[in-house]
C-alpha positions in Angstrom: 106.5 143.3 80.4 105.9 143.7 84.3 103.3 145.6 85.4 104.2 148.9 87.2 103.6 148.7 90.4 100.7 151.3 92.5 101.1 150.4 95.6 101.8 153.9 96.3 98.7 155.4 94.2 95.8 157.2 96.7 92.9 155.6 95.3 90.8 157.4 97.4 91.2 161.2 96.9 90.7 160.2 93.2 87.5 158.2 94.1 86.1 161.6 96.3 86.5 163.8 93.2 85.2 160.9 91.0 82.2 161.0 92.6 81.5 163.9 92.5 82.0 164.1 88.7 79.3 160.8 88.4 77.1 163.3 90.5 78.0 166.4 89.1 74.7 167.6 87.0 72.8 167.0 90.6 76.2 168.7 92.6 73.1 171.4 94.1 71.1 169.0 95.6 73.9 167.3 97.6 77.1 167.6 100.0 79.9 166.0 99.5 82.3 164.9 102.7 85.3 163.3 102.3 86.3 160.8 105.1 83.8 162.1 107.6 85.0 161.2 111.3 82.9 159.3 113.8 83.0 160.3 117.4 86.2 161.4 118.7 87.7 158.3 117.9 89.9 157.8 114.2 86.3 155.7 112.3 86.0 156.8 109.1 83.4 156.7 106.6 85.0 157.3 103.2 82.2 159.4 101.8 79.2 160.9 103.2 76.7 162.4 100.7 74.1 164.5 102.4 70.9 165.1 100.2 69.8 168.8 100.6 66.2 168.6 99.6 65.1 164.9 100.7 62.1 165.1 98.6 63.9 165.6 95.2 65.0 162.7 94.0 68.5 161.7 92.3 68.6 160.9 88.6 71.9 159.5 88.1 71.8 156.0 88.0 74.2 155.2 91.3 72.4 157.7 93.4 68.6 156.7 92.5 68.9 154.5 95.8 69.8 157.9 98.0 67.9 159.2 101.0 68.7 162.1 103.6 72.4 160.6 104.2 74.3 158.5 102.1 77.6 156.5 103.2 80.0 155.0 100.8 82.8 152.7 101.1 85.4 152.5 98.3 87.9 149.2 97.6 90.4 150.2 95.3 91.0 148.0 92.3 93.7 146.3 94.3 91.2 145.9 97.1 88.7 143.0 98.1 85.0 143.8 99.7 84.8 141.2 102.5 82.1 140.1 105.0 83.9 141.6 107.8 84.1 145.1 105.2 80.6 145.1 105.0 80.1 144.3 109.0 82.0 147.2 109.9 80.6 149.8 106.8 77.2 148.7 108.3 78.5 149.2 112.1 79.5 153.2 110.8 76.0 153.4 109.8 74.5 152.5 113.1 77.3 154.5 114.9 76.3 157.4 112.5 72.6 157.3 113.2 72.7 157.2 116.6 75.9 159.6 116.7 73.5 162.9 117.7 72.7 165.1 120.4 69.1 164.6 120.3 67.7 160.6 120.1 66.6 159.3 116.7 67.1 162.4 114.6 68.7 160.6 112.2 65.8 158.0 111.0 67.1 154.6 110.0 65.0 154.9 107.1 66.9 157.9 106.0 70.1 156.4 105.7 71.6 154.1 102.8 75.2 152.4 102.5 76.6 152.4 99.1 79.7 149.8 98.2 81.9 150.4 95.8 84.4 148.2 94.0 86.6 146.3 91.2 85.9 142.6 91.6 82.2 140.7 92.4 82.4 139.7 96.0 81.4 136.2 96.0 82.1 135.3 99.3 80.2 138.3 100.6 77.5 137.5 97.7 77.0 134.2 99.2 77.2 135.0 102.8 75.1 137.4 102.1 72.4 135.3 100.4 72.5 131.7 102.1 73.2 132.8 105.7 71.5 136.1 105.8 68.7 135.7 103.6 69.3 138.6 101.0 68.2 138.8 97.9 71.0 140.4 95.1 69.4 142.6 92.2 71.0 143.3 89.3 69.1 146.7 88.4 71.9 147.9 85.5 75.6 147.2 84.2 77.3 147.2 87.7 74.8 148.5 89.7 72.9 145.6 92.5 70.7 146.3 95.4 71.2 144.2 98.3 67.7 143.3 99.5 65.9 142.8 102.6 67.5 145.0 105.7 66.1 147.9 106.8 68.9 149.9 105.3 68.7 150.6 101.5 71.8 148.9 100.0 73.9 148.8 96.8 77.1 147.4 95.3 78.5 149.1 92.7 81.1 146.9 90.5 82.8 149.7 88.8 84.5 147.4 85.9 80.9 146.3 85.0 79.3 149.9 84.8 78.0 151.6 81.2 81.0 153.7 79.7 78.2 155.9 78.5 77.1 156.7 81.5 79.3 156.1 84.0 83.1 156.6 82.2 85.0 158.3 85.0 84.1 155.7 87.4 84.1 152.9 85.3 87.9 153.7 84.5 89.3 154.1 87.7 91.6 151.0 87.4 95.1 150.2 86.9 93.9 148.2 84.0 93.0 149.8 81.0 92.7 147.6 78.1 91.0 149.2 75.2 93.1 152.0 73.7 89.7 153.6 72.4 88.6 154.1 75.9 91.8 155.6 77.0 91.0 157.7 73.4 87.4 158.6 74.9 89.0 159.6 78.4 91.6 161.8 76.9 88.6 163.8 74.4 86.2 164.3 77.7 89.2 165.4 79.8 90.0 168.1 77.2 86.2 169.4 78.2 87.3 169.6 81.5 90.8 170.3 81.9 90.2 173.5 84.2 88.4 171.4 86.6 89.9 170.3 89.9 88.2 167.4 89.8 88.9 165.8 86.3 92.8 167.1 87.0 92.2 164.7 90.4 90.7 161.6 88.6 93.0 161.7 85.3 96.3 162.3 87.1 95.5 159.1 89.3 94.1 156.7 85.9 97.4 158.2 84.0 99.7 157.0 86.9 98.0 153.8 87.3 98.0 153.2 83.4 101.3 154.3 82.1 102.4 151.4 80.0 98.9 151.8 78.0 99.4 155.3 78.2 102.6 155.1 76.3 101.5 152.1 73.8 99.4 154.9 72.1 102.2 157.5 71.4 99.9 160.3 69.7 97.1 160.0 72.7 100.1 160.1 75.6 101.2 163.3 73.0 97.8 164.9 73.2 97.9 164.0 77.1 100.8 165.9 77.9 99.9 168.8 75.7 96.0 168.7 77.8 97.9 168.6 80.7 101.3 170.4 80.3 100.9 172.8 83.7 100.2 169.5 86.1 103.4 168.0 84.9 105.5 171.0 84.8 104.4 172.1 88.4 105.0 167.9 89.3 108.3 168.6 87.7 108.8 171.8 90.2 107.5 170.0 93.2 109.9 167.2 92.8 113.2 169.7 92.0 112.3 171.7 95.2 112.2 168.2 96.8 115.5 167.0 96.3 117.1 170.4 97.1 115.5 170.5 100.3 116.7 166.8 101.0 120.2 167.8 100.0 119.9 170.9 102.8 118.5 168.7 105.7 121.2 166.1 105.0 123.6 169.3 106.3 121.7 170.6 109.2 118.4 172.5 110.1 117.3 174.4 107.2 115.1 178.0 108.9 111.8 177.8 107.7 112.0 181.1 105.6 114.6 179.2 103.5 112.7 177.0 103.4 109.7 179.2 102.4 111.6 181.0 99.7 112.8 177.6 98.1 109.1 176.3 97.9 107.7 179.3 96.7 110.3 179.4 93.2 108.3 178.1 90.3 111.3 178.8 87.7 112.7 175.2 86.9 115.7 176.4 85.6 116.4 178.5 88.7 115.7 175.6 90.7 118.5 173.3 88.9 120.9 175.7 89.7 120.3 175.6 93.4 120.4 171.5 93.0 123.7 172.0 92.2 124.8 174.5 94.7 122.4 171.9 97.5 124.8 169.6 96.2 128.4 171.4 96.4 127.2 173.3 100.0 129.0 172.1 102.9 126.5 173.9 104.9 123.0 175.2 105.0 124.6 179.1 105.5 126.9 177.9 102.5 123.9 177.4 100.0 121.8 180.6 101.2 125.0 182.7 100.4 125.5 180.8 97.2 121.7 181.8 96.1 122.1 185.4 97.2 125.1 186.0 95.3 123.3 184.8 91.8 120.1 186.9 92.1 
């Protein structure tokens, strides 16, 4: 069977809340900032993480290496870290340090670059070693230090981290293969079901994973029960979608239509007006056809 393709899957929003659940017990001592800019110009990093109390150090095994501020760069599974990846992550550093209004407040020293990805780089690994000089650390299941800059630096090969202590991260793939892991992430996600972050993470692995998802049929069962209100307000969102396509297809649809159609959360309400969407000749058509049924 083909794989499904996830071309269209944002990795990234799912990495930003999956960090934060790797980091969760020490959330206090940090800030989290998703895709912070550089300059006035569109340079991104993907994550800053801004230690509150410098002094205090970070347990969790990928943030022992953490100073004052912390930049991360994310490669989705589908994603390659290259030489010229870690040339420009490394640029955003520099930019970053000297990006202030009063000269070397950010100390080199205080800043470390954090790499994150699905496959061993071995071009950049070698690069790395033989022209630069670096030494490569292993220091625990997926976790190296890249030794000898000034910078502290780390690659973290998320296929290769512990399960126990690193599950969330360690599972954001579109390659699940054990259907006792997908077993473990459904059980921990019932823990956390009411949190915005797990909803984040799991939505993204489900989407990615939906063939092993479905091989299991009383896990995907006990998935859709755990997460019931997602899919029926996914169900909504696409509904209101295609009835607002229908209505642009006729003309300009005014925005309080367009507010009202948004705002209904009653599915079966909402197939009704599919139909009328469908039968209007017009946009004044429709709104008259919705008024008279209410």
């Amino acid at each position: 069977m083909d794989k499904p393709r996830t071309h269209a899957l944002q990795w990234h929003p799912a990495f930003y809340a999956d960090i934060q659940i790797e980091l969760e017990e020490e959330a206090g001592l940090l800030v989290f900032e998703n895709e912070h800019q550089l300059g006035t110009k569109p340079k991104e990093i993907d994550v800053l993480i801004v230690k509150k109390e410098v002094e205090v150090p970070i347990r969790k095994n990928i943030g022992r290496i953490f100073r004052k501020h912390n930049i991360v760069e994310y490669k989705s599974p589908t994603d390659y870290l290259s030489i010229d990846d870690f040339y420009k992550v490394y640029g955003y550093a520099c930019f970053y340090k000297a990006d202030t209004a009063r000269a070397d407040s950010i100390k080199i020293h205080d800043i470390t670059i954090t790499f994150v990805c699905h496959r061993y780089p071995r071009s950049l690994i070698r690069y790395l070693t033989d022209e630069i000089g670096y030494q490569i650390t292993r220091v625990e299941d997926g976790i190296y230090y890249i030794i000898g800059d000034k910078i502290p630096i780390q690659l973290i090969l998320t296929k290769e981290l512990s399960e126990n202590h690193n599950l969330w991260l360690k599972n954001l793939t579109d390659n699940l293969e054990d259907p006792e892991m997908v077993n473990r992430l459904i059980e921990q996600y019932a823990k956390h079901k009411e949190n915005s972050l797990y909803k984040s993470v799991m939505n993204l692995i489900v989407r990615a994973n939906q063939e092993k998802f479905k091989e299991v049929k009383a896990m995907c069962e006990a998935l859709e029960e755990l997460m019931k209100d997602e899919l029926e307000a996914k169900k909504v969102e696409g509904i209101t979608e295609t009835i607002l396509d229908l209505l642009f297809e006729l003309g300009s649809v005014p925005e309080l239509l367009q507010s009202e159609i948004m705002k209904q959360k009653n599915p079966e309400i909402l197939k009704q007006w599919v139909k009328y969407a469908a039968r209007a000749d017009t946009v004044e058509a429709f709104e008259q056809k919705i008024r008279k049924a209410e």
